[in-house]
C-alpha positions, 0 to 999 in steps of 0.5 A: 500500500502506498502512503497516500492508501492505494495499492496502484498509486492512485488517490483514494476518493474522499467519498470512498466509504469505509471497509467497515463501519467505524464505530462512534466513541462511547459517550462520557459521563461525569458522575460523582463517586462515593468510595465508601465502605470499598476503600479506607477512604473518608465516605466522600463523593469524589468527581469522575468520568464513566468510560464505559458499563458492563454487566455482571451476576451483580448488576452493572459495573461502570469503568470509571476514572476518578480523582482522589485529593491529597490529604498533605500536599497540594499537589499530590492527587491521585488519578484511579480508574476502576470497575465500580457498582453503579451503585456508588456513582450519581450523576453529576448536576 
């Protein structure tokens, strides 16, 4: 395949269509995480983003980034990312 995407020199068309269909991103969803009773964290919302859902025997789980302030120095959050319960995420207002 050359550089310009043809395989015999030629440019492709811009309204070629693709080969397959390209998916759309999964939206992302800001939500508010409540870590109690999961870690040794002060029960205390924390903000996050969903990344994405899946089901489990237990209901459904979120892949969520959150951050976690520093208790110390200022400049020391902490950034997690983890499957948690839907349970312990609320939608962000």
């Amino acid at each position: 395949m050359n550089s310009n995407g043809s395989i015999d020199g030629r440019p492709l068309a811009a309204a070629d269509p693709y080969a397959i269909e390209v998916p759309q991103p999964p939206p992302v969803y800001h939500v508010w995480v409540n870590l109690s009773n999961l870690t040794t964290q002060v029960a205390q919302e924390y903000p996050g983003l969903v990344l994405g859902w899946r089901r489990t025997s237990d209901g459904y789980e979120a892949q969520v980034v959150y951050v976690v302030p520093s208790r110390t120095q200022r400049h020391s959050d902490a950034s997690q990312i983890a499957w948690l319960p839907a349970s312990k995420l609320k939608p962000r207002q």
